[in-house]
C-alpha positions in Angstrom: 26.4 26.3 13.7 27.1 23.3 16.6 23.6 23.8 17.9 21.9 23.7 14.4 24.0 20.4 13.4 23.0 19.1 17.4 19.5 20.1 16.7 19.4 18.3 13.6 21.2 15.0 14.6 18.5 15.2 17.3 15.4 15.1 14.6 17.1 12.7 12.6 17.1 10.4 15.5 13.4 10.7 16.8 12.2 9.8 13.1 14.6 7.1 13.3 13.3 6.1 16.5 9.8 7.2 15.3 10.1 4.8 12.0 11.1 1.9 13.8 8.7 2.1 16.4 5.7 2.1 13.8 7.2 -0.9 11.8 7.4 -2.8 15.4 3.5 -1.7 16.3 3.1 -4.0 12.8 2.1 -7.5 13.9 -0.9 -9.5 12.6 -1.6 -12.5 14.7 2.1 -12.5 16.2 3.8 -12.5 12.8 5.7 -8.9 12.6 5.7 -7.5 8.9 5.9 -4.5 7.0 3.4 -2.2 4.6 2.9 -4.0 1.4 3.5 -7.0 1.9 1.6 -10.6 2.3 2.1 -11.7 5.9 0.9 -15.4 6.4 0.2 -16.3 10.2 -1.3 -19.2 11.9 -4.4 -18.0 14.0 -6.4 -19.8 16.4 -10.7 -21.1 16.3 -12.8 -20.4 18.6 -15.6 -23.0 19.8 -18.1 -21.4 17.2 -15.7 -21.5 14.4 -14.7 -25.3 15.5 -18.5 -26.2 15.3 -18.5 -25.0 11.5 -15.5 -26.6 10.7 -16.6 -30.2 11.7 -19.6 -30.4 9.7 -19.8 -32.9 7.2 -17.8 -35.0 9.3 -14.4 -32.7 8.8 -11.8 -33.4 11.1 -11.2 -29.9 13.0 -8.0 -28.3 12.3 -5.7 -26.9 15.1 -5.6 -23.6 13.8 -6.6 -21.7 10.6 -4.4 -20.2 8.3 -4.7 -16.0 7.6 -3.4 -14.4 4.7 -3.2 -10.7 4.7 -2.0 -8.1 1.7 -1.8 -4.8 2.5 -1.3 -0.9 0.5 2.7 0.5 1.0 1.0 3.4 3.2 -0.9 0.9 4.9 -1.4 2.3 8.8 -4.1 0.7 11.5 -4.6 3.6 13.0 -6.5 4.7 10.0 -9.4 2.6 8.4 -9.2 0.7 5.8 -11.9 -1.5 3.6 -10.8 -5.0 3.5 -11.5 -7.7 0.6 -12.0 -11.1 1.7 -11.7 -13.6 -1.0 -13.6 -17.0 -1.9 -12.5 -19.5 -4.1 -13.8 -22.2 -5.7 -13.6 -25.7 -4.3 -12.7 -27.0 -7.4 -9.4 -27.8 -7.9 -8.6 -28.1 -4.2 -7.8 -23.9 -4.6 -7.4 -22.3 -1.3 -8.9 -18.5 -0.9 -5.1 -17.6 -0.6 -4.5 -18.6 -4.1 -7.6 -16.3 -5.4 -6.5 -13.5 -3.2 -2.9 -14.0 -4.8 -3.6 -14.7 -8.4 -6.7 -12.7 -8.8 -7.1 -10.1 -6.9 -4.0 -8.8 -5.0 -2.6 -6.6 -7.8 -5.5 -4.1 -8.3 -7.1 -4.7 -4.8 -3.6 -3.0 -3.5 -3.6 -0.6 -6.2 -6.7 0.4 -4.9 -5.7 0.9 -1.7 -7.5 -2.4 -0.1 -6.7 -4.8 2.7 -6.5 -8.3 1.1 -7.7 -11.1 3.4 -8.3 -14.6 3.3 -8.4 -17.5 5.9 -7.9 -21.4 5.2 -7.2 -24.5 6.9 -4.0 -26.0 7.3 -4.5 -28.4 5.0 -7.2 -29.3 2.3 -10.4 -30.0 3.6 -12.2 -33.4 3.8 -15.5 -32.2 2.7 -14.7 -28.3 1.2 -18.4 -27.2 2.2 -19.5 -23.7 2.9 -19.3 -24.1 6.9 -15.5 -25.0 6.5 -14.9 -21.6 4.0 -17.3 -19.6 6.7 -15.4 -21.2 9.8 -11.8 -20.4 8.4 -12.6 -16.8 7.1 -14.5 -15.9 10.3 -10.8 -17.0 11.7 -8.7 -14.9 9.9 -10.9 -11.5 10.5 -11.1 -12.6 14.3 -7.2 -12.3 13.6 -7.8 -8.9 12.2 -9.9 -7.5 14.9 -7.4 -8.9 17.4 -4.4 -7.5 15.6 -5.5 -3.9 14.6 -7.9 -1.9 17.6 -10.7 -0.6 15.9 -10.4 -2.9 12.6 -14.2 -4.5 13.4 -15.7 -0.9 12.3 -13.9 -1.0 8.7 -15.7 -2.0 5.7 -16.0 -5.4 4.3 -16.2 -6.4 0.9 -16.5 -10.3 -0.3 -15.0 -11.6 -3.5 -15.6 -14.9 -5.7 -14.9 -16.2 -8.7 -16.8 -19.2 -10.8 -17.6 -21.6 -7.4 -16.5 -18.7 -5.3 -19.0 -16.7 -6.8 -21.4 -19.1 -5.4 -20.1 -19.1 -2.1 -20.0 -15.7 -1.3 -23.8 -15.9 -1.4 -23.4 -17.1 1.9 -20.2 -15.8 3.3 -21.4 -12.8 3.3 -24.1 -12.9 4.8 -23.0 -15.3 7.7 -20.2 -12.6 8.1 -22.9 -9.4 8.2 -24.6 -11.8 10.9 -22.0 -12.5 12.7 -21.1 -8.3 13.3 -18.8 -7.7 9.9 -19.7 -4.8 8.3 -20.3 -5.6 4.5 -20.6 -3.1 2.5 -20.1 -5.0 -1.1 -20.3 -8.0 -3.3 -18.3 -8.7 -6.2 -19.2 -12.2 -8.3 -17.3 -12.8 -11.4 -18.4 -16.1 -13.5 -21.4 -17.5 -11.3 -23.9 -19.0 -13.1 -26.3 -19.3 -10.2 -27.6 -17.2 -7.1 -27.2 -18.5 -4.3 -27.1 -15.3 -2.3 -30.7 -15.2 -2.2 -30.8 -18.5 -0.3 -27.8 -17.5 1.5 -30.2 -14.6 2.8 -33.2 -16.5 3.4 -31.1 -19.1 5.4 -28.8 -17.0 7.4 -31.0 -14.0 8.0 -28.6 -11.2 8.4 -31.5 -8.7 8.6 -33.6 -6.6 6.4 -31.0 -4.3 6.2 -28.4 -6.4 4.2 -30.8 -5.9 0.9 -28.9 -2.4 0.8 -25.4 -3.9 0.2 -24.1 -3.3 -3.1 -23.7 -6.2 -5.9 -21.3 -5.9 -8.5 -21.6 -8.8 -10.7 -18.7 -9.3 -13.9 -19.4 -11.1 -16.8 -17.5 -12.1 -19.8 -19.2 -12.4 -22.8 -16.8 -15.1 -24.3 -18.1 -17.3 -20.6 -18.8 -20.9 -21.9 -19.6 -21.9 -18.5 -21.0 -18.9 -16.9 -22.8 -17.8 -19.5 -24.0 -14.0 -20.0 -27.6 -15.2 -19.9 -27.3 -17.4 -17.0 -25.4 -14.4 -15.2 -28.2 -11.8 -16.6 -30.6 -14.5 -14.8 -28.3 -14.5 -11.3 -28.9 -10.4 -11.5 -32.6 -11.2 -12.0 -32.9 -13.5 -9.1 -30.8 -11.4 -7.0 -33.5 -8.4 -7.9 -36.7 -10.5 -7.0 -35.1 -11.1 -3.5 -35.4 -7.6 -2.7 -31.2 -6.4 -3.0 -31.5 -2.8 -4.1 -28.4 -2.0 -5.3 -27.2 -3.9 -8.3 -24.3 -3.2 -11.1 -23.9 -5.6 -13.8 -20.5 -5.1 -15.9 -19.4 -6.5 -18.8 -16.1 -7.1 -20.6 -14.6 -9.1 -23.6 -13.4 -12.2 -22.4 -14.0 -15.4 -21.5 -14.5 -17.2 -17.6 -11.6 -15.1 -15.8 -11.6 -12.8 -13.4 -11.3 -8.9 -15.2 -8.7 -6.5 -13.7 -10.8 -3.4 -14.8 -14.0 -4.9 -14.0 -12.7 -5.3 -10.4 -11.6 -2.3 -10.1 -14.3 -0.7 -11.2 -16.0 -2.5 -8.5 -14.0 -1.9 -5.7 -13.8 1.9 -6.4 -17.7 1.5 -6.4 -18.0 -0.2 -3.0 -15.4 2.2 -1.5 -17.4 5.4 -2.6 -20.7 4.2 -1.3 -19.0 3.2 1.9 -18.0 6.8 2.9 
């Protein structure tokens, strides 16, 4: 009976000591945290991402901001697809605040990383070099953080302007080594990831990446023809693999179209 009580105080302990050392191993960019939550950490630029973020006369910033959301059974020694988010530049929003009011909730359901990467403050000229610059940031963070995080799937997110603007993030990020494997645009009521294409040349091979583009039928400033028109445009450019969806609403972002969306990207990314 004493050696079956020793031998189980002695398993108790090495789970103990087992638990703990996992939730120490979990550090993004120096800030320690724990499977689902939001960790928030100040990451560094490198000389390329410094270059972006001074055009259009931006002061640079002395670090970038990260934003990370991940599953409750979230473990980096496993992959896991990540979202990176894009907001509008409207309204001075911050690809935090998307990643937060938008998309967190069903992205973890969904068992998706949540990223986004921002300056410290508000941006003198919000252009697309300063959204590429600060997003290349925060998944430098990733890589750095998480040994074998550059081979895990990418998907890019954006809503109204964001939907615009992921016509280029994700293609700067596929050219710069991120494997993207999706494309979800909600309320964009023109296509610019055609020009984002042409311009940034990630090869012939991004026209395979997988579109999902969400429109409400209520959309007064996205409309469903001018969305319809985007998918048409996106077509003539040569992308191959295209799902429209849409839902009764208005310009908002919907909770079952993304995760209708997401579960797409993560199948075809197997």
């Amino acid at each position: 009976m004493k050696r079956l009580i020793l031998i189980a105080l002695v398993v108790v302990i090495l789970d103990l000591i087992a638990t703990s050392g996992a939730d120490a191993a979990l550090n993004f960019a120096g800030t320690s945290f724990s499977p689902g939550s939001t960790v928030q950490a100040n990451v560094p630029l490198s000389a390329q991402e410094k270059s972006y973020a001074a055009q259009g006369g931006n002061p640079v910033p002395p670090y970038a901001v990260a934003v990370m959301a991940t599953p409750a059974n979230f473990n980096p020694t496993k992959s896991w697809p990540v979202l990176v988010t894009c907001s509008t530049s409207d309204f001075k929003r911050q690809n935090r605040n998307d990643l937060t009011d938008f998309y967190k909730r069903v992205g973890l359901s969904e068992g998706w990383v949540l990223l986004a990467g921002d300056g410290p403050q508000h941006a003198k000229n919000d252009n697309v070099a300063w959204r590429e610059s600060m997003t290349l940031a925060a998944i430098d963070a990733l890589h750095r953080s998480f040994p074998g995080s550059e081979k895990w799937p990418i998907a890019c997110a954006g809503f109204s302007g964001g939907g615009k603007g992921v016509g280029y993030l994700a293609p700067f990020l596929a050219r710069n080594g991120c494997r993207i494997t999706g494309i979800y645009m909600t309320g964009a009521n023109e296509d610019h990831l055609s020009d984002g294409y042409a311009k940034l040349r990630p090869g012939a091979d991004f026209l395979n990446t997988p579109i999902y583009v969400s429109a409400g039928y209520e959309d007064r400033i996205a409309t469903l023809e001018q969305q319809y028109a985007v998918v048409g445009s996106i077509k003539r450019t040569g992308f191959k693999r295209i799902r429209i969806g849409t839902f009764r609403g208005g310009h908002e972002v919907n909770d079952a179209q993304t995760s209708i969306a997401l579960h797409w990207f993560r199948e075809l990314a197997k």
